[in-house]
N, CA, C and O atoms as a Maestro MAE file, in Angstrom:
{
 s_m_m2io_version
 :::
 2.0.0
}

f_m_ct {
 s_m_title
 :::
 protein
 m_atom[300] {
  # First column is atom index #
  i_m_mmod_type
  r_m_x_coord
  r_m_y_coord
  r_m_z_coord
  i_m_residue_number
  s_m_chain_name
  s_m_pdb_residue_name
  s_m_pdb_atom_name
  i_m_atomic_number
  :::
  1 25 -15.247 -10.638 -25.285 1 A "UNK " " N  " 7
  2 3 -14.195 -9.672 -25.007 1 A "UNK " " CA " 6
  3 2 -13.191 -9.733 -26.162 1 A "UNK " " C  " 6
  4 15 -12.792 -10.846 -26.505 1 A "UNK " " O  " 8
  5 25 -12.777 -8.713 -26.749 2 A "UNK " " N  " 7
  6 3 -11.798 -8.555 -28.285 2 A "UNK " " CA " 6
  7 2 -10.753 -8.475 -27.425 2 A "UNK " " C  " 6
  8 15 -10.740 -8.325 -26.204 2 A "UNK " " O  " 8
  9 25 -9.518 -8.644 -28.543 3 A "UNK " " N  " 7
  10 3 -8.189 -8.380 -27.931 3 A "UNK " " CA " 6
  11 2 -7.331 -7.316 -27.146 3 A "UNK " " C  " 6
  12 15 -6.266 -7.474 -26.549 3 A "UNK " " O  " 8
  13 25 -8.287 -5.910 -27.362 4 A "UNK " " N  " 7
  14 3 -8.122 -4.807 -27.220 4 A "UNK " " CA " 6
  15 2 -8.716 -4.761 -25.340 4 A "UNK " " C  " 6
  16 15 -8.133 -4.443 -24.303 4 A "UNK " " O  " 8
  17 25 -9.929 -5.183 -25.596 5 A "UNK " " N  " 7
  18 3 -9.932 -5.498 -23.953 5 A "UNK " " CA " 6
  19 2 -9.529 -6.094 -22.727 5 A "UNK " " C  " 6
  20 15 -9.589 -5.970 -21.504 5 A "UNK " " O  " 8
  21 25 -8.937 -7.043 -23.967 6 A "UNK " " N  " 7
  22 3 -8.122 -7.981 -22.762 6 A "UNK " " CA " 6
  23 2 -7.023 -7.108 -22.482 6 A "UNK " " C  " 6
  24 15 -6.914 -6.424 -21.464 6 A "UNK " " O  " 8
  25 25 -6.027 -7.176 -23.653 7 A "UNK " " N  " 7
  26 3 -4.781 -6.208 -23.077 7 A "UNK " " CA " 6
  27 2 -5.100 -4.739 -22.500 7 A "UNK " " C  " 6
  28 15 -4.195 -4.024 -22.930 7 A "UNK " " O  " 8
  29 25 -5.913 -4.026 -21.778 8 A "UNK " " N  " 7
  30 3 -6.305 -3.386 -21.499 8 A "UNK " " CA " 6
  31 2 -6.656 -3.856 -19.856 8 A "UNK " " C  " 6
  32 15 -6.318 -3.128 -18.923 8 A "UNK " " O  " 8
  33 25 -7.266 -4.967 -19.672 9 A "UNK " " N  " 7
  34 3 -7.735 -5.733 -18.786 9 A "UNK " " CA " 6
  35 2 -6.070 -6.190 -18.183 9 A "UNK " " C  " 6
  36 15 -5.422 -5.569 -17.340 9 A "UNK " " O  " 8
  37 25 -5.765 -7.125 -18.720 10 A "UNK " " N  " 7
  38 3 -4.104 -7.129 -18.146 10 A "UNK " " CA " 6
  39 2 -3.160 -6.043 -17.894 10 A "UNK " " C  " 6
  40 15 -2.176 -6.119 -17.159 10 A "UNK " " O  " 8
  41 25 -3.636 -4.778 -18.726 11 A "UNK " " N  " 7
  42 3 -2.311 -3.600 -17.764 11 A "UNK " " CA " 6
  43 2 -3.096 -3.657 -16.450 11 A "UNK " " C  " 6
  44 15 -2.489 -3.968 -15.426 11 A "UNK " " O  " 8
  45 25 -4.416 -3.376 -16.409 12 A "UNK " " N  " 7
  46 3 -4.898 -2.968 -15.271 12 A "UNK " " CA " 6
  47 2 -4.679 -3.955 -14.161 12 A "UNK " " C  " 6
  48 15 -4.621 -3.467 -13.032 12 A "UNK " " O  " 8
  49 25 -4.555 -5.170 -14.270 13 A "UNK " " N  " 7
  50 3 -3.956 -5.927 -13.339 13 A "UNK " " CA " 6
  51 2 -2.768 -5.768 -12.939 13 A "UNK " " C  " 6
  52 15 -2.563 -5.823 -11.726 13 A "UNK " " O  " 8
  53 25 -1.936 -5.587 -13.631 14 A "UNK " " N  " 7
  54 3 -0.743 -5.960 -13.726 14 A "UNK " " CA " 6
  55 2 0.199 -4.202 -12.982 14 A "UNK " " C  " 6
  56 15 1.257 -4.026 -12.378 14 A "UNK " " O  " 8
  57 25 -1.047 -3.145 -13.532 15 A "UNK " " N  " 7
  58 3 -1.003 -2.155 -12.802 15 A "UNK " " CA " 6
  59 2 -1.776 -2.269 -10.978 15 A "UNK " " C  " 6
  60 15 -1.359 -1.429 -10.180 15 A "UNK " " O  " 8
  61 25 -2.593 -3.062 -10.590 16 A "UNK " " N  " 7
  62 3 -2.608 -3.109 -9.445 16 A "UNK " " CA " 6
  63 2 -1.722 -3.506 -8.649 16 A "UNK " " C  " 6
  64 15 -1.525 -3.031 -7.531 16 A "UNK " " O  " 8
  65 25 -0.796 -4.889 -9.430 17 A "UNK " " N  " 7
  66 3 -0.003 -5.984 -8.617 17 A "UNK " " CA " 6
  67 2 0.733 -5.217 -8.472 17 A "UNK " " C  " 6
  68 15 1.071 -5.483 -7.318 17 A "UNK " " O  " 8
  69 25 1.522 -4.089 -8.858 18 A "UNK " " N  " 7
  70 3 2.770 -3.633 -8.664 18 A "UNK " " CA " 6
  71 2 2.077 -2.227 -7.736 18 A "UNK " " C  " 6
  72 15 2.844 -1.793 -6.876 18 A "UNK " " O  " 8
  73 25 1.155 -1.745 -7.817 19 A "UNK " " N  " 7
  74 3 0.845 -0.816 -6.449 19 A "UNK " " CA " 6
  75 2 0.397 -1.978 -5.078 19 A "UNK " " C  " 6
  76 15 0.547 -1.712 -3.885 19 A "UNK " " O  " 8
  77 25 -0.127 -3.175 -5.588 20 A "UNK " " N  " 7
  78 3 0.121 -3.841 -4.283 20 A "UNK " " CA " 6
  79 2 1.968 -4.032 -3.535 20 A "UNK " " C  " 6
  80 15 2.349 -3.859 -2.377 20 A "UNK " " O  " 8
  81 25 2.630 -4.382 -4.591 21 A "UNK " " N  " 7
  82 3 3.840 -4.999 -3.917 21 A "UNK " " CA " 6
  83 2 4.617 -3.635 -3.412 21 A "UNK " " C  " 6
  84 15 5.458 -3.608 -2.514 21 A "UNK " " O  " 8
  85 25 4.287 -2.831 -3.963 22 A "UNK " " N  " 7
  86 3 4.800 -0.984 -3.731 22 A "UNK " " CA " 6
  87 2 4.654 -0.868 -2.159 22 A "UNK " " C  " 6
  88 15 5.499 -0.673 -1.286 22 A "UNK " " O  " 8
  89 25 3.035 -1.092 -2.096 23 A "UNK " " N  " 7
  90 3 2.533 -0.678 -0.982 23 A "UNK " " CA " 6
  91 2 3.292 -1.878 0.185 23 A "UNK " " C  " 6
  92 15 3.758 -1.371 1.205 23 A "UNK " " O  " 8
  93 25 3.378 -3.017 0.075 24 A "UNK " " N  " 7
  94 3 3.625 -3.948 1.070 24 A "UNK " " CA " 6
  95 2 5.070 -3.439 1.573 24 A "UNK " " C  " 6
  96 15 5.527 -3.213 2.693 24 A "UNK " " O  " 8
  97 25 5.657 -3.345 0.110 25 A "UNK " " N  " 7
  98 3 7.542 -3.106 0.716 25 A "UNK " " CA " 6
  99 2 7.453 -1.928 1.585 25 A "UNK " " C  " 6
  100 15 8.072 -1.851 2.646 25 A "UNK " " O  " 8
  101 25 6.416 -0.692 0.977 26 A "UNK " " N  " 7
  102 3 6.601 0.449 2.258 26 A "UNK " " CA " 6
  103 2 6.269 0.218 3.221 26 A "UNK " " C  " 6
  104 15 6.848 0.624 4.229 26 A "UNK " " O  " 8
  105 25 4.686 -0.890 3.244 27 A "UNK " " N  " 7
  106 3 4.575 -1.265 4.909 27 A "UNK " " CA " 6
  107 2 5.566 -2.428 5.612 27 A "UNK " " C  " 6
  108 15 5.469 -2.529 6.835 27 A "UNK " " O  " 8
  109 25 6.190 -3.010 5.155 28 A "UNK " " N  " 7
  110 3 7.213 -3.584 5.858 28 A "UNK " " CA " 6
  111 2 8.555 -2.873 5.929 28 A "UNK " " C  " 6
  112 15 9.281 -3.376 6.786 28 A "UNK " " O  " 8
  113 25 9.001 -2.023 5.390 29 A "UNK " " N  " 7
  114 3 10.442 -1.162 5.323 29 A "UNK " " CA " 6
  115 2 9.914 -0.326 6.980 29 A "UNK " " C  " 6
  116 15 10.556 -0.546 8.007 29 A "UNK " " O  " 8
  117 25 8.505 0.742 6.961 30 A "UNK " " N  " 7
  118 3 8.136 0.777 7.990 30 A "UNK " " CA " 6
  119 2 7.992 0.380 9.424 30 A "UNK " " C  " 6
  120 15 8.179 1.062 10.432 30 A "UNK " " O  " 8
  121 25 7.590 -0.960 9.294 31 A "UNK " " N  " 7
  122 3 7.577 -1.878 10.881 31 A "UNK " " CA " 6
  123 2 9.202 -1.874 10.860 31 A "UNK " " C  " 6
  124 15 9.795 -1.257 11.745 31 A "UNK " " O  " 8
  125 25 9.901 -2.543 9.876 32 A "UNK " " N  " 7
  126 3 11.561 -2.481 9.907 32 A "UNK " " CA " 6
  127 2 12.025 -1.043 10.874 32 A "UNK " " C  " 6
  128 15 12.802 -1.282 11.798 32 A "UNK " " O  " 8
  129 25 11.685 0.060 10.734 33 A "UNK " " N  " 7
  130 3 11.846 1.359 10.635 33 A "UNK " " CA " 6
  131 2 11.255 1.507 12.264 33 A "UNK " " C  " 6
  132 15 11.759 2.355 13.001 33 A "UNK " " O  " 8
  133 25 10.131 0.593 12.757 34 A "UNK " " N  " 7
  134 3 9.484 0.781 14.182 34 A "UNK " " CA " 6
  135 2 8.802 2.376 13.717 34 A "UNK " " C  " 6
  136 15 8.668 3.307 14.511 34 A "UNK " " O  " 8
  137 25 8.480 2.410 12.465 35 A "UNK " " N  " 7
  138 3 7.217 3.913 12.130 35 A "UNK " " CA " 6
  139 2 5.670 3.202 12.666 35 A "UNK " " C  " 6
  140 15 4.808 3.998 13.037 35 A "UNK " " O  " 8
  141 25 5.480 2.295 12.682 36 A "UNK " " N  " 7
  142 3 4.252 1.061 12.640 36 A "UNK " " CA " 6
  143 2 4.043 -0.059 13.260 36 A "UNK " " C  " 6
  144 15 5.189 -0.396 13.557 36 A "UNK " " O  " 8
  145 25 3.216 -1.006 13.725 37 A "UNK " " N  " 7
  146 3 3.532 -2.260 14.034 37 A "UNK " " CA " 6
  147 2 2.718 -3.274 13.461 37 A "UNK " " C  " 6
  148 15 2.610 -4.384 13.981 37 A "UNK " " O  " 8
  149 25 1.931 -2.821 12.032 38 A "UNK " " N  " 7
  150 3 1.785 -3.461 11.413 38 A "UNK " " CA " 6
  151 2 1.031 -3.077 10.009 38 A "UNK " " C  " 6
  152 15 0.991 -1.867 9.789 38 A "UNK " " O  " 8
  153 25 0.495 -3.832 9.137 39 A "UNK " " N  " 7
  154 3 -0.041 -3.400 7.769 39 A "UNK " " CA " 6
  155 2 -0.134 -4.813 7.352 39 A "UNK " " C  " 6
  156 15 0.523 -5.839 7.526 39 A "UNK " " O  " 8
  157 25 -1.742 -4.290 6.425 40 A "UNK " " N  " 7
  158 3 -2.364 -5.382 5.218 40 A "UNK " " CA " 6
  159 2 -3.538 -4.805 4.783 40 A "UNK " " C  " 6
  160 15 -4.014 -3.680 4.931 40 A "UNK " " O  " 8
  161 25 -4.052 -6.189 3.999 41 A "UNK " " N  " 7
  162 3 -5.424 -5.387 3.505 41 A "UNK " " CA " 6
  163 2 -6.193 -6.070 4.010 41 A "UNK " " C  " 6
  164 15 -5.988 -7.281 4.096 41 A "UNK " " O  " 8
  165 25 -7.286 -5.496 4.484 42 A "UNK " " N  " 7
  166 3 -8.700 -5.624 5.485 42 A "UNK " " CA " 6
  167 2 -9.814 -5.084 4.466 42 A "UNK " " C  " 6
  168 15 -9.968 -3.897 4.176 42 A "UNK " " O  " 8
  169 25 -10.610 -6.230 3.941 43 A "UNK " " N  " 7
  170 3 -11.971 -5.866 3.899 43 A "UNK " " CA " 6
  171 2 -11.829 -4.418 2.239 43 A "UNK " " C  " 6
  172 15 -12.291 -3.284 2.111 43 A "UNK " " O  " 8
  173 25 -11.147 -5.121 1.513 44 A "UNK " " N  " 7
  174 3 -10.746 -4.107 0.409 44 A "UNK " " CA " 6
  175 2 -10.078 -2.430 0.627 44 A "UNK " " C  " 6
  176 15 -9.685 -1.610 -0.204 44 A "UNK " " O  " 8
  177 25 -10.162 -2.388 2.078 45 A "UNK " " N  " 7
  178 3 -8.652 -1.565 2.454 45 A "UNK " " CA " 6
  179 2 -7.630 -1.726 2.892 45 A "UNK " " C  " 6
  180 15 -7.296 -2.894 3.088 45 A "UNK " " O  " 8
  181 25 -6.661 -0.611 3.246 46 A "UNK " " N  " 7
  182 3 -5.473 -1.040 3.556 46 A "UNK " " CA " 6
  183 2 -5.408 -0.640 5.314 46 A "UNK " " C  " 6
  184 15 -5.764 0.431 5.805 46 A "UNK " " O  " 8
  185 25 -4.912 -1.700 5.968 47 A "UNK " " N  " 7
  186 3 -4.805 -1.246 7.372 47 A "UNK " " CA " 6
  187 2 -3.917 -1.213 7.933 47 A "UNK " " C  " 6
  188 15 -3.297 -2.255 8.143 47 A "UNK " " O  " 8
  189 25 -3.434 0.125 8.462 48 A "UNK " " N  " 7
  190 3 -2.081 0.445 9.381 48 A "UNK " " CA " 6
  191 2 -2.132 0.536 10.913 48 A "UNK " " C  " 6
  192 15 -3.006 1.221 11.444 48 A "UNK " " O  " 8
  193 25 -1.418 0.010 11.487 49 A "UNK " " N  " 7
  194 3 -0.881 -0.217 12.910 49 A "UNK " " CA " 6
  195 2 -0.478 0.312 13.329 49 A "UNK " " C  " 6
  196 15 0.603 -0.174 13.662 49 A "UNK " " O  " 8
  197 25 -0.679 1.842 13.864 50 A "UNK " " N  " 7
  198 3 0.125 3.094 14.653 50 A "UNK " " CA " 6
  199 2 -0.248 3.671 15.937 50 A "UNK " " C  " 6
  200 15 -1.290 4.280 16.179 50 A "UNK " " O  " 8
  201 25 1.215 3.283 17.156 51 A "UNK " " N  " 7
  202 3 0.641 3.686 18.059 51 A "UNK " " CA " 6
  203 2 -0.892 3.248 18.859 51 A "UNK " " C  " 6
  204 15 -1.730 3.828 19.549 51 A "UNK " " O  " 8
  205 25 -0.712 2.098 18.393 52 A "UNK " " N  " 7
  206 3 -1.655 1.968 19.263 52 A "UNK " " CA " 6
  207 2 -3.477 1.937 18.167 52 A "UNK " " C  " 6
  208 15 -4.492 1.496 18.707 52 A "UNK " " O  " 8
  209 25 -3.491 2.252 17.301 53 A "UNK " " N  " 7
  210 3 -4.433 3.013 16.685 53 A "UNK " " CA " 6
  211 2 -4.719 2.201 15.069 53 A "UNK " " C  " 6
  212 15 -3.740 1.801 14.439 53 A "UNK " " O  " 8
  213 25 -5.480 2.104 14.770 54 A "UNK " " N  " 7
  214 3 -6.080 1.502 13.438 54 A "UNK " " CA " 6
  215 2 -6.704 2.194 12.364 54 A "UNK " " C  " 6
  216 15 -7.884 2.538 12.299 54 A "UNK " " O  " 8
  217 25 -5.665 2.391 11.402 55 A "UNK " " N  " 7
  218 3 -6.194 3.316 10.393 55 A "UNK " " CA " 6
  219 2 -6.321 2.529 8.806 55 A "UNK " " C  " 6
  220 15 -5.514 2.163 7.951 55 A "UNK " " O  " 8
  221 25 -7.712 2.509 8.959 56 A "UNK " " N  " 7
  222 3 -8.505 2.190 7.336 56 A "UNK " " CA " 6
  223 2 -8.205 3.326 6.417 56 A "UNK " " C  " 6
  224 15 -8.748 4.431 6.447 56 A "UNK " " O  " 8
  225 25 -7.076 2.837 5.418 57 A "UNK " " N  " 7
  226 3 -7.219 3.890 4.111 57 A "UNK " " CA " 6
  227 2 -7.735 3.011 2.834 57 A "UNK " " C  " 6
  228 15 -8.259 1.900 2.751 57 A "UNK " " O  " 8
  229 25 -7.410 3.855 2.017 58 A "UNK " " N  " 7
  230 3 -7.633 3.254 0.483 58 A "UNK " " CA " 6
  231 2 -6.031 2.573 0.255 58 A "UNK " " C  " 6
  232 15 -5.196 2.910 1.095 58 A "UNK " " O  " 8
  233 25 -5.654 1.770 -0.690 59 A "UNK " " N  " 7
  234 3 -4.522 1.802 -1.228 59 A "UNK " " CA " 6
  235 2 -3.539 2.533 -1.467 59 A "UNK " " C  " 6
  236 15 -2.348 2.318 -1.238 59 A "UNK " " O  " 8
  237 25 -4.271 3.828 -2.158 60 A "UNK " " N  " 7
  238 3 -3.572 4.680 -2.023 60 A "UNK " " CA " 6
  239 2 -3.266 5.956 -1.253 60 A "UNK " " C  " 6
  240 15 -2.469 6.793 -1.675 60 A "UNK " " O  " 8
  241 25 -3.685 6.029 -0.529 61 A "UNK " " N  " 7
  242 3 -3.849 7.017 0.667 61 A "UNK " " CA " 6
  243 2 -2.733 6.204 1.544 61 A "UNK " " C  " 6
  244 15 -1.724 6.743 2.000 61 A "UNK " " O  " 8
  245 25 -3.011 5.064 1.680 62 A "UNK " " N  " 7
  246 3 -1.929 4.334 2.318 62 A "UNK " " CA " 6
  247 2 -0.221 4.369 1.775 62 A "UNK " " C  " 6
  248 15 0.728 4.510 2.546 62 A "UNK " " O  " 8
  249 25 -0.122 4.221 0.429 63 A "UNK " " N  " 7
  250 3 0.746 4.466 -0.074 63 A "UNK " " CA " 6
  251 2 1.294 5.976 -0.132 63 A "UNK " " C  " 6
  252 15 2.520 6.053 -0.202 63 A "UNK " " O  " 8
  253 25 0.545 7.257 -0.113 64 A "UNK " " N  " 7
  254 3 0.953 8.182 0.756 64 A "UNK " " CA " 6
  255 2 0.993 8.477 1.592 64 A "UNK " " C  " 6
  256 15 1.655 9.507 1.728 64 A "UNK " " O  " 8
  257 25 0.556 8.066 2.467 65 A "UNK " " N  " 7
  258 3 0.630 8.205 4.272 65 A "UNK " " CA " 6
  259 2 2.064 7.402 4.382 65 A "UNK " " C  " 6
  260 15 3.055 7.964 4.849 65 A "UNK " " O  " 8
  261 25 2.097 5.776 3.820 66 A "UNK " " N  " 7
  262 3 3.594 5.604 4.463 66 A "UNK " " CA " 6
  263 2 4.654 6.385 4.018 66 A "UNK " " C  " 6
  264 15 5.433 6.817 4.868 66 A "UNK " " O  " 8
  265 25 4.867 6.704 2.598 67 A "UNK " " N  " 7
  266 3 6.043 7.320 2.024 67 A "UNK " " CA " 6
  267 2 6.283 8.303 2.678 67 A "UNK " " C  " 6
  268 15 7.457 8.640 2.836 67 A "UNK " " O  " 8
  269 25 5.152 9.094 3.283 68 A "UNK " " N  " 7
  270 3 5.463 10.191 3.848 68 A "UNK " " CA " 6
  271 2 6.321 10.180 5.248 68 A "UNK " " C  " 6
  272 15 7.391 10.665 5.615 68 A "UNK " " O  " 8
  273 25 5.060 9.191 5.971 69 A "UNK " " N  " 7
  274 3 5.853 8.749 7.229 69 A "UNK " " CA " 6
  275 2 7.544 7.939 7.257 69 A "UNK " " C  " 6
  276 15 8.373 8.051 8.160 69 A "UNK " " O  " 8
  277 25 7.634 7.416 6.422 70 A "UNK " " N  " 7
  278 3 9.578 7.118 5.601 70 A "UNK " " CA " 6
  279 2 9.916 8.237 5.382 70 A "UNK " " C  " 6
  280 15 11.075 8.495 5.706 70 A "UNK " " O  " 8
  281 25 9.366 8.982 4.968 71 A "UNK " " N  " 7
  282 3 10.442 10.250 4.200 71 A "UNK " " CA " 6
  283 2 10.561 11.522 5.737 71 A "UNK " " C  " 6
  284 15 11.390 12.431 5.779 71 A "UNK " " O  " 8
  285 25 9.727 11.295 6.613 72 A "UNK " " N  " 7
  286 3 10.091 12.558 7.594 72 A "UNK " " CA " 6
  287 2 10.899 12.139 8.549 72 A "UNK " " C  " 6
  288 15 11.656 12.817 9.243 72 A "UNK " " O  " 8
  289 25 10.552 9.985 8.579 73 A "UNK " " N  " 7
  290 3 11.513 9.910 9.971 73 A "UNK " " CA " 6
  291 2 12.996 9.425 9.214 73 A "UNK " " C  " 6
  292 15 13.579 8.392 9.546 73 A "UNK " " O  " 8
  293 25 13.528 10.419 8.068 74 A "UNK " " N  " 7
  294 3 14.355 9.972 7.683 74 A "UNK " " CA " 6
  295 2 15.468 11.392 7.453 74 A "UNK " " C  " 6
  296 15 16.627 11.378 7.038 74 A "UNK " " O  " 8
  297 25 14.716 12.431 7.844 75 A "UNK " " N  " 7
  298 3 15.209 13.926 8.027 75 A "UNK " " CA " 6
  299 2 16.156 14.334 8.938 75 A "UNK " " C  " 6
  300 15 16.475 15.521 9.007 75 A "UNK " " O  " 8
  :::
 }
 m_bond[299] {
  # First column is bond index #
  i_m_from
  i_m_to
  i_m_order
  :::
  1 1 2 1
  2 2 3 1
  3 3 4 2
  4 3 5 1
  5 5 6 1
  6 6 7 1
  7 7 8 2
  8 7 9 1
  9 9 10 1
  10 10 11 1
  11 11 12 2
  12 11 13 1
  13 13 14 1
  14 14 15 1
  15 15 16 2
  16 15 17 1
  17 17 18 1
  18 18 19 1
  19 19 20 2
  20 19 21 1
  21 21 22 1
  22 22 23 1
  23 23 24 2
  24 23 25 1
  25 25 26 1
  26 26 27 1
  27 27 28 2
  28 27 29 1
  29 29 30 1
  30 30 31 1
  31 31 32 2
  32 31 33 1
  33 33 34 1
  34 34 35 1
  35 35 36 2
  36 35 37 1
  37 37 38 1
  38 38 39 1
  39 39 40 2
  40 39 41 1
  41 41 42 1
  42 42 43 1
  43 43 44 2
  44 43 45 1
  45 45 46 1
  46 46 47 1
  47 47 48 2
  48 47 49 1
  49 49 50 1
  50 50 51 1
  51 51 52 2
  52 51 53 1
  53 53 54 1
  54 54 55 1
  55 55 56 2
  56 55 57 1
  57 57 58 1
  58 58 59 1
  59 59 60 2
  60 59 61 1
  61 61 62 1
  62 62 63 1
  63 63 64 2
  64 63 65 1
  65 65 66 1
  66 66 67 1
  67 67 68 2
  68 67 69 1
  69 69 70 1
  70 70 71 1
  71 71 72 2
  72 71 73 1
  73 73 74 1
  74 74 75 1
  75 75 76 2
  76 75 77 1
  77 77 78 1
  78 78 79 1
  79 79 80 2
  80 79 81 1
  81 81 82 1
  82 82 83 1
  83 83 84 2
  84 83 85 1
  85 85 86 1
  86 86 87 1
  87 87 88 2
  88 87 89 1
  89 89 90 1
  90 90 91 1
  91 91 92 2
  92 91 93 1
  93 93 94 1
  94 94 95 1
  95 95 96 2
  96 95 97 1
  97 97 98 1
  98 98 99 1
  99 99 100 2
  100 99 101 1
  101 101 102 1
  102 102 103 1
  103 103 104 2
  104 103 105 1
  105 105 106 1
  106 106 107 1
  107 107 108 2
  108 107 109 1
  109 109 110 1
  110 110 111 1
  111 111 112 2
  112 111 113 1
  113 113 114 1
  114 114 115 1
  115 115 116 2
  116 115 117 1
  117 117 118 1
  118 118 119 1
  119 119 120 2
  120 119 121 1
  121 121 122 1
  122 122 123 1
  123 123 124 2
  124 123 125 1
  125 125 126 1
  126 126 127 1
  127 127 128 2
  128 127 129 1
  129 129 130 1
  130 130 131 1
  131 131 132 2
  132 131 133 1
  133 133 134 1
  134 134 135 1
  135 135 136 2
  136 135 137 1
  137 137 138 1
  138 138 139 1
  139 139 140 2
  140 139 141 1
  141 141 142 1
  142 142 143 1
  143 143 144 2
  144 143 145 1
  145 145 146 1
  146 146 147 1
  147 147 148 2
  148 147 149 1
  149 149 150 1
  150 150 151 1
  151 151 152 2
  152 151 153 1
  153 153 154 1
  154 154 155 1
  155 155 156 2
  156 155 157 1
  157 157 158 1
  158 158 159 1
  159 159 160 2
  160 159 161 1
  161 161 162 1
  162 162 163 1
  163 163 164 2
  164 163 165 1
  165 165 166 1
  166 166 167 1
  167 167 168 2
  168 167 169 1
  169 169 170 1
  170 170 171 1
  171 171 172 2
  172 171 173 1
  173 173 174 1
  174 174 175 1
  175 175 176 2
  176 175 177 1
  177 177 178 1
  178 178 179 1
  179 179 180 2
  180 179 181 1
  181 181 182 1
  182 182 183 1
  183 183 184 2
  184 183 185 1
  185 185 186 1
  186 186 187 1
  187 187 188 2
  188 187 189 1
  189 189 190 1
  190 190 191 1
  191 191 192 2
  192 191 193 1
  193 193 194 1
  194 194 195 1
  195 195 196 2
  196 195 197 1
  197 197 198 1
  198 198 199 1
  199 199 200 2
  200 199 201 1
  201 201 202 1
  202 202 203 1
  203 203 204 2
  204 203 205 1
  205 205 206 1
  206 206 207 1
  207 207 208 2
  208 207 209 1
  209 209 210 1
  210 210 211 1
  211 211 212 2
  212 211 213 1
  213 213 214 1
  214 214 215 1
  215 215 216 2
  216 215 217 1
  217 217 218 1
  218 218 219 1
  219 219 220 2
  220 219 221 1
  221 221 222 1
  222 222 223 1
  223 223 224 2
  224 223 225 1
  225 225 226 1
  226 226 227 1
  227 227 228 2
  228 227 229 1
  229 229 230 1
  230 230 231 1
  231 231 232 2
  232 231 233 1
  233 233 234 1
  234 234 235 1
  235 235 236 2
  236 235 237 1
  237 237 238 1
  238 238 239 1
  239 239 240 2
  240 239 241 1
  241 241 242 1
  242 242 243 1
  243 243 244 2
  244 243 245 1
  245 245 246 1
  246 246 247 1
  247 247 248 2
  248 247 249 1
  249 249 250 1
  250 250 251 1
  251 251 252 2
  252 251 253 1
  253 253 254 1
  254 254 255 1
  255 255 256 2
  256 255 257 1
  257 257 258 1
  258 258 259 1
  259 259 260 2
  260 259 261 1
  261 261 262 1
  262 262 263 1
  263 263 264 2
  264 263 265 1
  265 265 266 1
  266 266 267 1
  267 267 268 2
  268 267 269 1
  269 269 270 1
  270 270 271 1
  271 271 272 2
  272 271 273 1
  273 273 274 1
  274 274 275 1
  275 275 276 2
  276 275 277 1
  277 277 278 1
  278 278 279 1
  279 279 280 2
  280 279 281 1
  281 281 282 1
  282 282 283 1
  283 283 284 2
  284 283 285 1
  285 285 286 1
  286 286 287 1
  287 287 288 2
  288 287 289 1
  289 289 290 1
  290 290 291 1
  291 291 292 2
  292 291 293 1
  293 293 294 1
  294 294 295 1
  295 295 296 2
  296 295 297 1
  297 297 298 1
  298 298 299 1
  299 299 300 2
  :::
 }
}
């Protein structure tokens, strides 16, 4: 691996860690919020706690589903 791949290899990490910690603060600002009663990652998705109900997204689907759900019960 040349140098070019590595630093290439490290944004991309370094670009996940920060859509992980993105995603956690929205799923905990959420339960804070009682939008949810819970969130993590399951099995290389992300799993939300609503109502009763268990929803498998991607990372990022999750990360738009909560923002959204913050941003309407905030209208």
């Amino acid at each position: 691996m040349d140098a070019e791949e590595m630093l290439r290899q490290q944004i991309a990490e370094q670009g996940e860690m920060i859509s992980t910690n993105l995603l956690t603060e929205l799923g905990n600002r959420a339960v804070a919020m009682g939008l949810i009663a819970g969130h993590g990652f399951h099995g290389g998705r992300y799993e939300i706690l609503r109502q009763g109900e268990v929803m498998l997204l991607s990372p990022q689907e999750a990360q738009s589903y909560l923002q959204d759900l913050i941003a309407e019960s905030e209208k």
